[in-house]
C-alpha angles and dihedrals in degrees: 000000000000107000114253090222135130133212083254096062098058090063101123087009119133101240145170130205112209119196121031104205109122089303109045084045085045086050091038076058102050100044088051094056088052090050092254104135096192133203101254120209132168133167101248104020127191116266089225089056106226131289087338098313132122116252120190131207107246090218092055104045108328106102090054093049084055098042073064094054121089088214130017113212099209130190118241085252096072104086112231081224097066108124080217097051085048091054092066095045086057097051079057102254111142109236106196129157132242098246088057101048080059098046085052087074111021126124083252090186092066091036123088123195121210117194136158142127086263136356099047105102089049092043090052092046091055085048099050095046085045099058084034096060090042087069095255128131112243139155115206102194144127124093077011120064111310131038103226087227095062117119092190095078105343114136107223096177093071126143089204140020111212097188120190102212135199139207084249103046087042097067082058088058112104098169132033130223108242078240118068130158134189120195100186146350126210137131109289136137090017088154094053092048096034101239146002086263098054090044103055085044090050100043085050089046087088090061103057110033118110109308100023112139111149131034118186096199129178111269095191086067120091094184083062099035087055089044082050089133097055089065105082138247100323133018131200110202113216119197128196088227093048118124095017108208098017111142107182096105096044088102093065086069097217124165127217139021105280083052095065094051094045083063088040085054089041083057098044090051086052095054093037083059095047103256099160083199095061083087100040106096088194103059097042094052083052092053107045086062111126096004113172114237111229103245126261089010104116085309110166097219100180143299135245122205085353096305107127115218126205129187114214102163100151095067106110110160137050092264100057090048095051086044093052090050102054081057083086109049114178082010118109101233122200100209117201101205128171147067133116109033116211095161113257121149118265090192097107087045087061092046094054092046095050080058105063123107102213123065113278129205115196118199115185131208121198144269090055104014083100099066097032083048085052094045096054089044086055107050090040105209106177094218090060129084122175123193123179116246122208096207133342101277096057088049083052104057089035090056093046093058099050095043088056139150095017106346128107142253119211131188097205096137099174088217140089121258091231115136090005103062129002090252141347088265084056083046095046083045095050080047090053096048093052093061090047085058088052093036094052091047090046 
């Protein structure tokens, strides 16, 4: 049972916050502001403490600082399934997150919630330039950028709240907006959620909770399109091919398909929360100039003798890179895949590849290049050569030479960055590098 409680009623609580990545700091920062000085705990603390607090390993008397808290604040990134995170809901704590506190007592008429496997932090960005450029006041904020709570930076004189929501986020969510949208569904953080089954059900849960009224969903999904009961009262359906000729959203400058309908959903969001100027083509062309591309998300960062290069490092499952790919129809495309390998199947990336009409060139990194390279030598495909890469920058110049004189390399890898960069924006940056180095011999 998610707890029914706001940021207001923990004021003189005794209460813990437990992770201290952006959020627990942002919630370390919240409680403080209402004179709450919580216990802090995290599973790997900082030997400094921080800012001069204590911070104790959850393993070596945490737990047990929490079991002695009336309400735990926890990051995104503790899993409601923890057996030790259950423990402390038996023993009758309340475990709630910091998004849903806030949403608890946000004006939810004037807040939109994006959510989806792929597509929402992008979706929520569009939105929030949009509103901005209209001359409205908006923080678009949550899993991206800013929590909405924190008094550090957060605006609270907004006219509308554009949050980017996770599945994680979403199972601390006791109440819904009237306005959700979900950009995408597909198979991902099944370890964190404990199955396929509990994540979809997780990542949906923002659309049906109290106060829910209106999910834009993705129409091009059949995975949404067969879950179409678990999205609430009412569904839009948003297609990529929707409003054919518009041109209202070319400024943006986005590439590919599931872009356009990320700005098509932006849009919808926009007219589900009253904006008069979500139908006026004018004034929205006029308002997606000099938006700012999200790193490492199908972001063209330059070319070298006439080979484009995009960086795409956030893509970190099999859905995102064959939709990335089919950014570039008629174009050869040199595809740079592999890292992390947390064992999902690349079958259907083989299969999608195969199908392709223009010449591929895989290029595989480990941990994971062995099994996508066996995947795509198993499922044949003629227009699809794979070649194992020792480190970025070989799969780079390899890729150069074979994309030339008009083709595309694209950095999409389909795995995690884990073990190899700090991040998949390290891992973008270490992409980036690697054409300068063409681009300087050239």
């Amino acid at each position: 049972m998610r707890p029914k409680i706001s940021w207001s009623d923990l004021r003189g609580a005794r209460a813990g916050v437990w992770g201290l990545g952006v959020e627990g700091t942002a919630s370390l920062r919240k409680l403080t502001s209402i004179g709450v000085e919580p216990v802090l705990v995290d599973d790997h603390p900082p030997s400094a403490g921080l800012g001069g607090r204590p911070v104790l390993a959850t393993g070596d008397g945490g737990l047990e600082a929490l079991a002695a808290c009336e309400v735990v604040v926890k990051t995104p990134g503790i899993s409601r399934y923890r057996a030790d995170l259950r423990q402390l809901e038996e023993r009758g704590i309340l475990v709630a997150g910091g998004l849903g506190l806030w949403l608890q007592e946000a004006p939810r008429d004037r807040v939109a919630c994006i959510t989806g496997t792929k597509g929402k932090s992008s979706t929520t960005a569009i939105a929030g330039h949009l509103l901005t450029r209209l001359g409205y006041r908006c923080l678009a904020g949550g899993n991206l950028g800013q929590p909405p709570y924190d008094p550090s930076g957060a605006r609270i004189d907004c006219d509308y709240w554009i949050i980017e929501t996770s599945s994680y986020q979403a199972t601390d969510l006791a109440c819904s907006p009237p306005v959700v949208a979900v950009t995408a569904l597909h198979p991902d953080h099944l370890d964190w959620h404990h199955g396929i089954d509990a994540y979809y059900r997780d990542k949906l849960s923002a659309c049906s909770q109290p106060g829910a009224d209106l999910t834009i969903a993705n129409g091009d999904s059949d995975l949404l399109r067969d879950r179409a009961s678990a999205l609430g009262p009412r569904v839009e359906w948003i297609r990529a091919g929707d409003d054919d000729g518009a041109d209202w959203m070319q400024p943006l400058g986005l590439i590919g398909a599931h872009n356009r309908r990320n700005a098509l959903i932006a849009r919808a969001c926009l007219a589900a929360l009253g904006i008069p100027e979500a139908s006026d083509e004018c004034a929205l062309r006029a308002a997606a100039a000099n938006f700012e591309h999200l790193a490492s998300r199908l972001q063209v960062i330059g070319s070298v003798d006439g080979v484009t290069f995009v960086d795409d490092s956030l893509s970190t499952n099999v859905l995102p890179t064959l939709t990335a790919m089919d950014a570039f129809p008629g174009r050869r495309v040199a595809l740079i895949a592999g890292g992390h390998d947390r064992g999902i199947d690349y079958s259907p990336l083989a299969t999608g590849l195969a199908a392709r009409d223009a010449p591929t060139m895989v290029l595989t990194l480990p941990d994971s290049g062995p099994r996508i390279q066996a995947a795509i030598e198993a499922d044949g495909g003629s227009l699809v050569a794979v070649n194992a890469c020792a480190d970025l920058d070989n799969a780079v110049q390899r890729g150069i030479r074979w994309a030339r004189p008009d083709g595309v390399v694209l950095l999409s890898p389909a795995a995690p960055s884990f073990g190899h960069f700090r991040s998949y924006r390290d891992r973008g940056d270490a992409f980036a590098r690697a054409m300068k180095r063409l681009l300087n011999s050239a």
